[in-house]
C-alpha positions as CSV (number, residue, x, y, z in Angstrom):
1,X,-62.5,192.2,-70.3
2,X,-61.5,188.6,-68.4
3,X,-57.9,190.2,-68.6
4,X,-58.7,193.1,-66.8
5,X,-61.1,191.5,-64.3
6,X,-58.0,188.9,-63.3
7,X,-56.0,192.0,-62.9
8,X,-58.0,193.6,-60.1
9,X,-59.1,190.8,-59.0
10,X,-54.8,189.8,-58.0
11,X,-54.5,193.3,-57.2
12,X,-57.4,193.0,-54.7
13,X,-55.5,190.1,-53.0
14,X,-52.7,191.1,-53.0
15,X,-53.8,194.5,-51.0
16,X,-55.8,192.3,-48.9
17,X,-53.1,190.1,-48.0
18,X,-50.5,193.5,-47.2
19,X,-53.6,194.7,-45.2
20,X,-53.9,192.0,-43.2
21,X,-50.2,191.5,-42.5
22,X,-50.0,195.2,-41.5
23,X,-52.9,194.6,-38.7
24,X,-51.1,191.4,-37.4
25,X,-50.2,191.5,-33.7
26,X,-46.7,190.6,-32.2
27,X,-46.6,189.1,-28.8
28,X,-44.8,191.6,-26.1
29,X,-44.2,190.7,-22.4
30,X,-45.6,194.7,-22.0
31,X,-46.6,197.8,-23.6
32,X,-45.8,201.6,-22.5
33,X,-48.1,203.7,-24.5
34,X,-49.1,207.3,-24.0
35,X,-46.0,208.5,-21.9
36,X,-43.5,211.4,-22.4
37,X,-40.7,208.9,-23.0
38,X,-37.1,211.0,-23.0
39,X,-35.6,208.1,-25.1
40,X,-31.7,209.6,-24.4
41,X,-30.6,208.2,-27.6
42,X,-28.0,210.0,-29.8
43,X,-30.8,213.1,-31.0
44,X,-32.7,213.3,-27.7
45,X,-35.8,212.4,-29.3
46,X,-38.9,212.0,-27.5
47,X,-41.5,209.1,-27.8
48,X,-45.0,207.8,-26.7
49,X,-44.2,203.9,-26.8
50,X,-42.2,201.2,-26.6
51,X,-42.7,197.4,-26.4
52,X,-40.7,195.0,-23.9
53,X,-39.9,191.5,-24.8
54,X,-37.5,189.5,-22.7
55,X,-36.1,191.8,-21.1
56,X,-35.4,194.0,-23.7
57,X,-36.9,196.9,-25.5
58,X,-38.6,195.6,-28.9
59,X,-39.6,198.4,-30.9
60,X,-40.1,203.1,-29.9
61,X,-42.5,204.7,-31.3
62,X,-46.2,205.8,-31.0
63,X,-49.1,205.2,-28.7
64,X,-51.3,204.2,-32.1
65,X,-48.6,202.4,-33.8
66,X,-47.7,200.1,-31.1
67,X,-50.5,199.6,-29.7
68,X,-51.7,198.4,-33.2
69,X,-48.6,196.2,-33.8
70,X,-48.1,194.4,-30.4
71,X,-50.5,192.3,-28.1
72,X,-48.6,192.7,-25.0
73,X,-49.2,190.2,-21.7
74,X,-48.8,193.5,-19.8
75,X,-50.1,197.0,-20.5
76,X,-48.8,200.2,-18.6
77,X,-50.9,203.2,-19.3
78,X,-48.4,206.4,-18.3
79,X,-51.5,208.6,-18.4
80,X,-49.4,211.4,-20.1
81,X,-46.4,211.1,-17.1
82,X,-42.3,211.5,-17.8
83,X,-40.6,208.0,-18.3
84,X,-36.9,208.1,-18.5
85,X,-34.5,205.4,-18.6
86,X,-33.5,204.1,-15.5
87,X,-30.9,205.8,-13.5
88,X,-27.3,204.9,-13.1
89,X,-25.3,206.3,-9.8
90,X,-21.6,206.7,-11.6
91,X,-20.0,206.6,-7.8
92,X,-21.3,204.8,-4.9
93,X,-21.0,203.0,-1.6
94,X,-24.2,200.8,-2.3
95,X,-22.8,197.9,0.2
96,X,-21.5,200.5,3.0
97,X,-24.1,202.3,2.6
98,X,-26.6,199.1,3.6
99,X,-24.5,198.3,6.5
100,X,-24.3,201.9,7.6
101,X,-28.0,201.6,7.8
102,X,-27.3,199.8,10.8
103,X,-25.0,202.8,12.7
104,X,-25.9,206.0,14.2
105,X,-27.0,208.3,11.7
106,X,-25.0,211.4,12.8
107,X,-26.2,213.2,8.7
108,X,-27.5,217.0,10.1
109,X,-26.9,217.1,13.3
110,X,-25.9,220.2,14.4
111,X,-23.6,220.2,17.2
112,X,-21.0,217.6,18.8
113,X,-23.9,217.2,21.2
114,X,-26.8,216.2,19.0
115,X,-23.8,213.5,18.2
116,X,-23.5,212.3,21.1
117,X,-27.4,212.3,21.4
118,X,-28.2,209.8,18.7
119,X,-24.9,207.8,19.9
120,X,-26.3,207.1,23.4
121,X,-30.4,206.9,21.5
122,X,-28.2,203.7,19.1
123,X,-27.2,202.4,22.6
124,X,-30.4,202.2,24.0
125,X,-31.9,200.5,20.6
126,X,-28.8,197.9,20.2
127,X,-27.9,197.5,24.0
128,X,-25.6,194.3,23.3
129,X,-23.2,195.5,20.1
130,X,-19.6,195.0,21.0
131,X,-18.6,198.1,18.9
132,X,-20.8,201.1,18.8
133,X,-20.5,202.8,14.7
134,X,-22.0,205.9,12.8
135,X,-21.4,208.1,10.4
136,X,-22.1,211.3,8.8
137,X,-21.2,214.2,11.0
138,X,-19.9,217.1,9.7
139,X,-17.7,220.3,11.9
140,X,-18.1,222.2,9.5
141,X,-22.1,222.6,10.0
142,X,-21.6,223.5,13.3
143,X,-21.5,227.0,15.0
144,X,-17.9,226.1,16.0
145,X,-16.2,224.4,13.1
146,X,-13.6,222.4,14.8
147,X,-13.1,218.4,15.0
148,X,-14.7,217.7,18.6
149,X,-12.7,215.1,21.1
150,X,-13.0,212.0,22.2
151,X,-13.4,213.1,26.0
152,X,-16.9,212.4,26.2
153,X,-17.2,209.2,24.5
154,X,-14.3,207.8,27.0
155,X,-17.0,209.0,30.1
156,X,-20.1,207.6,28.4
157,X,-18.8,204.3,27.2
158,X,-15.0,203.8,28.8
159,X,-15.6,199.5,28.2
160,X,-17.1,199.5,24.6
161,X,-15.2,200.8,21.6
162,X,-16.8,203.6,19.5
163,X,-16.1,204.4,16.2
164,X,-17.8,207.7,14.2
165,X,-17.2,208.7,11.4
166,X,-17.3,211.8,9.3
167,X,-19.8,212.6,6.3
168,X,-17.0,212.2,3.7
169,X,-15.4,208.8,5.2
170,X,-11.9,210.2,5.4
171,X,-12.2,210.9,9.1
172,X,-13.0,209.4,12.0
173,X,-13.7,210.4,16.0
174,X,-13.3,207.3,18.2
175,X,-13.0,207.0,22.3
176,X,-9.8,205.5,23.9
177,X,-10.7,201.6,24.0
178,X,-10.9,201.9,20.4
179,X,-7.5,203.4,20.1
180,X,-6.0,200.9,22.8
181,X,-7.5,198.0,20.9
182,X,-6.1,199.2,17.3
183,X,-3.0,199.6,19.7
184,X,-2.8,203.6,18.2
185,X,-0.7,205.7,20.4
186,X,0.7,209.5,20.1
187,X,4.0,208.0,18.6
188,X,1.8,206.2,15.9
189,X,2.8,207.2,12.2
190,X,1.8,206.2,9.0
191,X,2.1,207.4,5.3
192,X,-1.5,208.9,4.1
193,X,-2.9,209.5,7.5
194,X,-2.8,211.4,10.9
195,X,-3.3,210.6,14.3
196,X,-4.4,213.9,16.1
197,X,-2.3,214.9,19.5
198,X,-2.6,217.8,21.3
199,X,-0.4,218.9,24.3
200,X,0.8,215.5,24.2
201,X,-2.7,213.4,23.9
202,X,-4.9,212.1,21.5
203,X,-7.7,213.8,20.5
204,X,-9.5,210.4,19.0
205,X,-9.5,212.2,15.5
206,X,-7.9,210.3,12.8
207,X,-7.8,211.3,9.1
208,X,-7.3,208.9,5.7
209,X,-5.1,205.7,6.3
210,X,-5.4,206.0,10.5
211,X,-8.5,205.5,10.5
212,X,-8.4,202.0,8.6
213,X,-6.4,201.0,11.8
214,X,-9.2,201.0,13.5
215,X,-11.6,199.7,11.2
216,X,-9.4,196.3,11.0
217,X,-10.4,195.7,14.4
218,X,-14.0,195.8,13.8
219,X,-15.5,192.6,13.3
220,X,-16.9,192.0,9.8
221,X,-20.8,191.7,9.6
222,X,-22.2,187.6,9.5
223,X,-23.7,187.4,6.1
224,X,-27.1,187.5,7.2
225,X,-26.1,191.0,8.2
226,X,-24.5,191.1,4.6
227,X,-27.6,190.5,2.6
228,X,-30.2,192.3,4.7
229,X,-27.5,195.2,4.0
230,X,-28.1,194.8,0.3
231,X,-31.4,194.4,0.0
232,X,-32.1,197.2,2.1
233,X,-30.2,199.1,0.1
234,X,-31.9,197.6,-3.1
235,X,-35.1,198.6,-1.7
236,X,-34.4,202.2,-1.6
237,X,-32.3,202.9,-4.2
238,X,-35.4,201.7,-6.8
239,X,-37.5,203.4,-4.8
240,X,-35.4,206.9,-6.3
241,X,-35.1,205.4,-10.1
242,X,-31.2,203.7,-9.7
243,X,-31.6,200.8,-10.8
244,X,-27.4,200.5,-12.0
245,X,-25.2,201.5,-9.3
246,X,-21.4,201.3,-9.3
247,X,-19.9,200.4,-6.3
248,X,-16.8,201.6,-5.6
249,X,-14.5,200.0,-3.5
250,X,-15.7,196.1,-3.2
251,X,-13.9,193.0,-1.9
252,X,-13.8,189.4,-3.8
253,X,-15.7,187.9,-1.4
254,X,-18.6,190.9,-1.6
255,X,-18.3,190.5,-5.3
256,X,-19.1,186.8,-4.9
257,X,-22.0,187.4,-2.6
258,X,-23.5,190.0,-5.3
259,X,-23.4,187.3,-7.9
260,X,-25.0,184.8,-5.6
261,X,-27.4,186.8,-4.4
262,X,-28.2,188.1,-8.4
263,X,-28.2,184.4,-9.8
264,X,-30.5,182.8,-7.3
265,X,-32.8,186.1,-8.4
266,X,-32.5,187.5,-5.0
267,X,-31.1,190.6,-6.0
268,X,-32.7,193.0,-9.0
269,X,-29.8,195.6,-8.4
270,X,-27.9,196.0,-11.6
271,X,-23.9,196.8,-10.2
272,X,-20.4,197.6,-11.8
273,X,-18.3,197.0,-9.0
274,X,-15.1,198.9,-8.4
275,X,-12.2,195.9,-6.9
276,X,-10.1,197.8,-3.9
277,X,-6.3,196.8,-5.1
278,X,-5.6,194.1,-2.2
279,X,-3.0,191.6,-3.0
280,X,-6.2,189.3,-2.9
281,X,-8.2,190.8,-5.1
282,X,-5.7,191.4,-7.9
283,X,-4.0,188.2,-7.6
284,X,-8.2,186.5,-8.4
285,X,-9.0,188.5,-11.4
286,X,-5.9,189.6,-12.3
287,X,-5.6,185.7,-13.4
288,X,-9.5,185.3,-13.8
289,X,-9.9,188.7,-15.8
290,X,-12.8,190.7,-15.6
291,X,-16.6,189.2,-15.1
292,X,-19.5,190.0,-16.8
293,X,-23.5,188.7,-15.9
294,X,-26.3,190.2,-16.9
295,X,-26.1,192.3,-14.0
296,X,-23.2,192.5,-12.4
297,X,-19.5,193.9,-14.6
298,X,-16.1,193.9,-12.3
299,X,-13.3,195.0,-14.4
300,X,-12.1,198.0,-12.6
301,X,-10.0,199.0,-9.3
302,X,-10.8,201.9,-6.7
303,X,-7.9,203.8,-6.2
304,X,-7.3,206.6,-3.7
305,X,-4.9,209.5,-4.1
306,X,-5.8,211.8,-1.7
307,X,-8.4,212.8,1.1
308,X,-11.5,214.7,1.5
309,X,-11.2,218.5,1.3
310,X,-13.3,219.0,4.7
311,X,-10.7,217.1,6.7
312,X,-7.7,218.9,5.2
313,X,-6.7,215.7,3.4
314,X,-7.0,216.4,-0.5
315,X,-3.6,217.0,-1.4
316,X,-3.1,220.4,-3.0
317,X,-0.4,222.2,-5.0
318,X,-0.4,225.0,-2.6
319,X,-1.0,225.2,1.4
320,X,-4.8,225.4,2.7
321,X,-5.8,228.7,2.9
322,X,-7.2,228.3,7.1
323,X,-3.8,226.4,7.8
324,X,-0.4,227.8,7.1
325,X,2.2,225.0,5.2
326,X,-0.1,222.3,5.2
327,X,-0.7,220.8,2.0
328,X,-2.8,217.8,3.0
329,X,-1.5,214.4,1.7
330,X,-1.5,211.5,-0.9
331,X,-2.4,208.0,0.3
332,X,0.4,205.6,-1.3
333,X,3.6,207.0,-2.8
334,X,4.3,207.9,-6.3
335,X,6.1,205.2,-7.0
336,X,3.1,202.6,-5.8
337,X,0.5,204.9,-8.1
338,X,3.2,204.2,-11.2
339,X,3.2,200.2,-10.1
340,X,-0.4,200.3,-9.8
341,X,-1.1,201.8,-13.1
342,X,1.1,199.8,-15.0
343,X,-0.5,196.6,-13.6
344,X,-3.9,197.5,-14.3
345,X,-3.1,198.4,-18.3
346,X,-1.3,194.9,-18.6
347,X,-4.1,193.5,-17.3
348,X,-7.2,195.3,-19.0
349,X,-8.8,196.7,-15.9
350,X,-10.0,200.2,-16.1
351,X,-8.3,202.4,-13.0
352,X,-10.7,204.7,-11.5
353,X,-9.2,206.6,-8.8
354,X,-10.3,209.2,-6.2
355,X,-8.5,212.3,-6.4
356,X,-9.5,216.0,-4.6
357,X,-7.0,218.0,-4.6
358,X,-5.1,219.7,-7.8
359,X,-1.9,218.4,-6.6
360,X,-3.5,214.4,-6.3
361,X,-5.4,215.2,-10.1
362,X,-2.2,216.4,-11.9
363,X,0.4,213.5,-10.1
364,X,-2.7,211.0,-11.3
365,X,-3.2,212.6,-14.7
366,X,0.2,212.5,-15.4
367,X,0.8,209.0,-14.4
368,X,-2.5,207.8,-16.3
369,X,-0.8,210.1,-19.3
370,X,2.4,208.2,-19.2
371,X,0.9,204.7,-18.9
372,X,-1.8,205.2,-22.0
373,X,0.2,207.0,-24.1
374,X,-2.4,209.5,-25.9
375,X,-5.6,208.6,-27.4
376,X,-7.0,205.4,-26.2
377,X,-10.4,203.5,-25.5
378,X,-9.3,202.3,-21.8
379,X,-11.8,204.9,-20.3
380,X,-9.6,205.6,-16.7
381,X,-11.7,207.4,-14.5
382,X,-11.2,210.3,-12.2
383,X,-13.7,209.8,-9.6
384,X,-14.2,213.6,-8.0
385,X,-11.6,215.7,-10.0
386,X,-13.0,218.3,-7.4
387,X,-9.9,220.6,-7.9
388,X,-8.1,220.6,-11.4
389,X,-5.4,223.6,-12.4
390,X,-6.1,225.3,-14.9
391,X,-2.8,223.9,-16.6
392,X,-4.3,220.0,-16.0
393,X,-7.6,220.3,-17.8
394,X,-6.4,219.5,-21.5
395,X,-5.2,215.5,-19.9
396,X,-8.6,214.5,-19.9
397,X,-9.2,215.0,-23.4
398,X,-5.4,214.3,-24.2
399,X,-6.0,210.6,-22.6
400,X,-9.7,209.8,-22.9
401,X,-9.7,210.3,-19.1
402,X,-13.4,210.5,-18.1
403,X,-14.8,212.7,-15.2
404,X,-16.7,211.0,-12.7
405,X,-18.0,213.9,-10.6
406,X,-21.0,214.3,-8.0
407,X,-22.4,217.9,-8.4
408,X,-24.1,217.3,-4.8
409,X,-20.4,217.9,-3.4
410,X,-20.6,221.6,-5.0
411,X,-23.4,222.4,-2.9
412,X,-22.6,220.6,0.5
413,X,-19.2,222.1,0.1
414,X,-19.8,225.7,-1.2
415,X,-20.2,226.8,2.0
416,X,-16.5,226.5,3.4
417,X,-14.3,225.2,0.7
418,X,-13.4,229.0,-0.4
419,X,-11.8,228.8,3.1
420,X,-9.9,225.9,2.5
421,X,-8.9,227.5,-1.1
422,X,-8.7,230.6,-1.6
423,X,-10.9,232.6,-3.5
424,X,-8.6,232.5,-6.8
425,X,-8.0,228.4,-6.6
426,X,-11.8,228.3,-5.7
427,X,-12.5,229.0,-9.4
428,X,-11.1,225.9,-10.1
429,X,-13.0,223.6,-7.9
430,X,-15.8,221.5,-8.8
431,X,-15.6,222.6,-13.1
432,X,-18.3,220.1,-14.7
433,X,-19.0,221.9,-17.2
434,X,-15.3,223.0,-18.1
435,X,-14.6,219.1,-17.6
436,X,-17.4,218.1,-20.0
437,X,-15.5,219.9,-22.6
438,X,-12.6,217.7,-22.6
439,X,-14.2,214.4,-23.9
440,X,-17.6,215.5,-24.8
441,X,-19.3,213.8,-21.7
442,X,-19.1,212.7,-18.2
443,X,-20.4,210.6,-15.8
444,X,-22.5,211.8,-12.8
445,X,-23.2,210.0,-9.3
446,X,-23.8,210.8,-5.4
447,X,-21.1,209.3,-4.0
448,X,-23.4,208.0,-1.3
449,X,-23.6,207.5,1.7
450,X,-21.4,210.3,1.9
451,X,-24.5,212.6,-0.2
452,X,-28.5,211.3,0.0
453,X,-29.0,208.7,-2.1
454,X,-31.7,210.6,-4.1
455,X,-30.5,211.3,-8.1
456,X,-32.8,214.2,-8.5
457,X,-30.7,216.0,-5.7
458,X,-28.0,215.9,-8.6
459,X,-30.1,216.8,-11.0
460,X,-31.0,220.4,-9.4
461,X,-27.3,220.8,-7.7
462,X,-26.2,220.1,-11.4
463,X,-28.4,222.4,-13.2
464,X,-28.8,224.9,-10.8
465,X,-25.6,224.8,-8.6
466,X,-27.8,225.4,-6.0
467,X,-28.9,223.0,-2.5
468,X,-32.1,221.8,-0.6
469,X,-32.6,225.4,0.3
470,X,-32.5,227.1,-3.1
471,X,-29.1,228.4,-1.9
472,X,-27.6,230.7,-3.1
473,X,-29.8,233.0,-5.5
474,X,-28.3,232.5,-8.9
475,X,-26.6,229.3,-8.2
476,X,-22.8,228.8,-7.3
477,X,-20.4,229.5,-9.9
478,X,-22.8,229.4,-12.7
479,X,-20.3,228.9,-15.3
480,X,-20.0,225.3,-15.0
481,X,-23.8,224.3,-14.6
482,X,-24.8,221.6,-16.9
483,X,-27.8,221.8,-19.0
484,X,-31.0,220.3,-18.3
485,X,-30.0,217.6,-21.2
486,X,-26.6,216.9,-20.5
487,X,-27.5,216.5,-16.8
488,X,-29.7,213.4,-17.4
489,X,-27.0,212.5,-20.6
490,X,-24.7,212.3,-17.3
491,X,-27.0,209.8,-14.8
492,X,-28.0,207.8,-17.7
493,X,-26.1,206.8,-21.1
494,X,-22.4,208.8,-20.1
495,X,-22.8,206.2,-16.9
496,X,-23.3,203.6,-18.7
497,X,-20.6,205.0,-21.6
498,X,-18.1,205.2,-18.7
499,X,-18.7,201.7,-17.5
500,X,-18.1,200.2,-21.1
501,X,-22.1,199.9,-21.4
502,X,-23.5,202.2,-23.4
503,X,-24.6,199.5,-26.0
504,X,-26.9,197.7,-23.3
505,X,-28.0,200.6,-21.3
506,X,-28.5,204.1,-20.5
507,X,-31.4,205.2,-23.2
508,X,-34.7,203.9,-24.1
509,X,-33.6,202.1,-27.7
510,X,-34.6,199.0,-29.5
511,X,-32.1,195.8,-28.5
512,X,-31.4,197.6,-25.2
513,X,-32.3,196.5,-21.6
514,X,-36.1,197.8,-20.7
515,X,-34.7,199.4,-17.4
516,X,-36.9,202.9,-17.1
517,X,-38.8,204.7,-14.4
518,X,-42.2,206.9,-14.8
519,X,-41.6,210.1,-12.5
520,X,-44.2,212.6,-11.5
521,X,-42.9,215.9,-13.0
522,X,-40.0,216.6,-16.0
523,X,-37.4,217.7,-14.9
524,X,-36.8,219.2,-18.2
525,X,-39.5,221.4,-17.9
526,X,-40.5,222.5,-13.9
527,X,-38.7,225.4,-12.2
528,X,-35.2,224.6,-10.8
529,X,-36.9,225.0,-7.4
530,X,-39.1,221.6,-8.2
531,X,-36.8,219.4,-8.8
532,X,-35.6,217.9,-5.7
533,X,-39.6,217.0,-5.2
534,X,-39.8,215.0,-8.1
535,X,-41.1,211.5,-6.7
536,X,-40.9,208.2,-8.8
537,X,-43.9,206.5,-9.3
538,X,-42.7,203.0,-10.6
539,X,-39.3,201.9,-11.5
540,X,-38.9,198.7,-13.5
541,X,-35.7,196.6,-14.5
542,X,-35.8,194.6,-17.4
543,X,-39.1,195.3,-17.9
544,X,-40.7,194.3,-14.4
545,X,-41.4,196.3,-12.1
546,X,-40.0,196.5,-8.9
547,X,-40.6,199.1,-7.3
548,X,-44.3,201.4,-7.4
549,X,-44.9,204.3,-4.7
């Protein structure tokens, strides 16, 4: 009997003792609980919870579990509301873009004179400028779709220089003391660009490398300009769930100013920075290598093949459909894209490089082909790979070359690029879903400034292949929409898998970053028609919030 009473007596303490350690409480710097939580891991599964410590996400699972396990310093109660992790732009112009906060927004107008409108309105607001800038118009939104001239800029401003240009960055209009001061004339030539002349003058339109020549003269912004520029651009990016953006097309001494600016905890802005190949750039990390901080990853190169396709710069295998035995043009020779490539592989970088046109993708593809050698891990990018024959495809999966597309281009272009193409190579423009194919993902961006900003924009262009106005009825070429799933796959871990950081980022996991937003509405779930509303109600990286509507 005294045997048997000792028994449940240790049996009793010992249940009492696994009782107890089941109800003990872990500290947590916060608690989610009761949210829709899309965790983007490897199934898709879907959650209620997750606890944040340091930074970092501790532990997914339920409302009742975690709240029972953790005692956070910080509770957020997502009364029921979509959380998802926080949003990486694949292809942007984050610094540009804050700077180009500071031009004439020319985005919509509809005619050369609304142009000229908000030039003169920029004028009036910033009377003592010695160079007026904007960007963002577009001819091809116009009732006549030609590039306008510089004729009344030269009346309206014939002392200060004037510099606009178009949506896609590939194009400029500027007035005659901007051409005298870049000392451009009708004899000027150059490889990879055009000065326009007609009946012997100059238009003021310049395409691809030409309008660089003008740029040079601009002087740079002070860095107070250069960090109001950033954090402006901070401010609303978080404000639409980015909170990783990769810039693309960044300068050493930009680069150093992120890090600065990230370090002394001024900036929150997670950013994978893209190096443009100058002499001075490569010869620095080229011997340096690539850097890596919590928040800021350089090991990559912008490269540019081609043009845009609105300004009859993507190079293409065949001539433009609306201009007989042009064929548009590369930037840099073959030879330089060969020299190029091999540097980058000898040195680790990844290449990521801008190509349109089908001519500028297979030239590229091939020459990535040749310098990886088959299957590899080096993760090249294409950054558009709007046009791809049909004969081309296969390279990407043949090399491990990733997509980096922006489905708002689809949509914005749609209108006229069957014009530019033909209606048979049109079939072969802007193929995400054929793409996806190749490697089993891609990554997805804006390419902003050039498109808005806003991610969910991509989301319905993506999904629906359709625009702002719900146009057209049954979405463009339907056959390469993206699902619903591999849409936010593409914004969130396939970013982060194309920037070599899918093991820190892009999903709601345990050991990974606590960078997620809470949204309004799912985006899984509301009508195609809903998704460009969808507002974001608080966006948080590494688990505080900085930014709450």
């Amino acid at each position: 009997m005294k045997k048997t009473f000792k028994r449940y007596a240790a049996a009793l303490l010992l249940s009492g003792s696994f009782v107890s350690g089941c109800t003990s409480t872990q500290p947590a710097d916060l608690l989610v609980y009761n949210g829709k939580v899309y965790t983007v891991n490897e199934a898709f599964d879907k959650a209620e919870a997750f606890a944040v410590k340091d930074g970092k996400i501790l532990e997914v699972g339920t409302t009742a579990e975690l709240r029972k396990k953790y005692k956070p310093a910080e509770e957020l109660d997502a009364g029921g509301k979509t959380i998802y992790p926080g949003l990486i732009d694949a292809h942007t112009h984050f610094y540009r873009y804050g700077l180009g906060l500071q031009s004439a927004d020319l985005d919509g107008t509809g005619s050369f004179k609304e142009v000229v409108q908000q030039v003169v309105a920029q004028r009036k607001k910033y009377p003592t400028t010695p160079w007026l800038t904007g960007r963002g118009w577009d001819q091809n939104d116009w009732a006549v779709q030609e590039f306008p001239s510089k004729d009344t800029l030269d009346l309206l401003f014939p002392d200060t220089p004037v510099i606009l240009t178009r949506v896609d960055g590939h194009a400029a209009l500027v007035n005659q003391k901007a051409l005298d001061l870049a000392g451009i004339t009708p004899q000027t030539k150059m490889v990879g660009g055009i000065v326009e002349v007609k009946d012997g003058r100059m238009t003021g339109i310049l395409v691809d490398n030409a309008v660089d020549l003008v740029w040079a003269k601009v002087p740079e912004p002070t860095e107070a300009e250069q960090r109001a520029a950033l954090l402006t651009a901070e401010k609303n990016c978080f404000a639409v769930g980015l909170t990783t953006v990769d810039d693309a097309g960044l300068d050493k001494a930009t680069v150093e100013l992120l890090d600065a600016m990230q370090q002394k905890g001024e900036l929150q802005m997670r950013v994978y920075a893209m190096l443009n190949p100058t002499q001075e750039n490569k010869d620095h990390f080229f011997a340096k290598g690539p850097l890596k901080t919590d928040r800021l990853h350089v090991t990559s190169f912008k490269i540019y093949a081609d043009g845009a396709l609105g300004s009859r710069g993507a190079n293409l295998l065949k001539p433009y459909a609306d201009r007989a035995g042009h064929y548009g043009f590369l930037l840099s020779s073959e030879k330089e894209f060969r020299e190029v490539a091999k540097q980058m592989y000898a040195h680790g970088f990844q290449m990521n490089t801008h190509a349109i046109g089908d001519s500028a993708n297979r030239l590229l593809l091939d020459i990535y082909g040749e310098v990886l050698g088959g299957k590899n891990d080096r993760r090249w990018r294409i950054e558009h790979a709007q046009i791809v024959d049909p004969a081309d495809m296969a390279k990407f999966g043949k090399y491990n070359i990733v997509p980096s597309v922006q489905p708002t281009h689809a949509t914005s272009d749609m209108y006229w690029a069957g014009e530019r193409l033909g209606s048979e190579r049109l079939k072969h423009a802007y193929p995400y879903e054929e793409l996806l194919k190749q490697n089993g993902y891609l990554a997805l961006g804006t390419d902003f400034p050039v498109e808005s900003i806003n991610p969910f924009y991509t989301f319905h262009s993506a999904v629906a292949r359709q625009d702002a106005k719900n146009y057209p009825s049954g979405g463009f070429q339907m056959e390469n929409a993206l699902t619903r799933e591999q849409t936010l796959r593409g914004m969130t871990i396939w970013a982060a898998k194309s920037n070599f950081e899918e093991k820190e980022k892009g999903s709601i996991e345990k050991g990974k970053v606590a960078d997620f937003i809470l949204v309004d509405s799912d985006l899984m779930e509301v009508a195609p028609e809903q998704m460009r509303e969808t507002q974001v109600l608080r966006t948080y990286v590494n688990g505080k919030l900085v930014y709450k509507k």
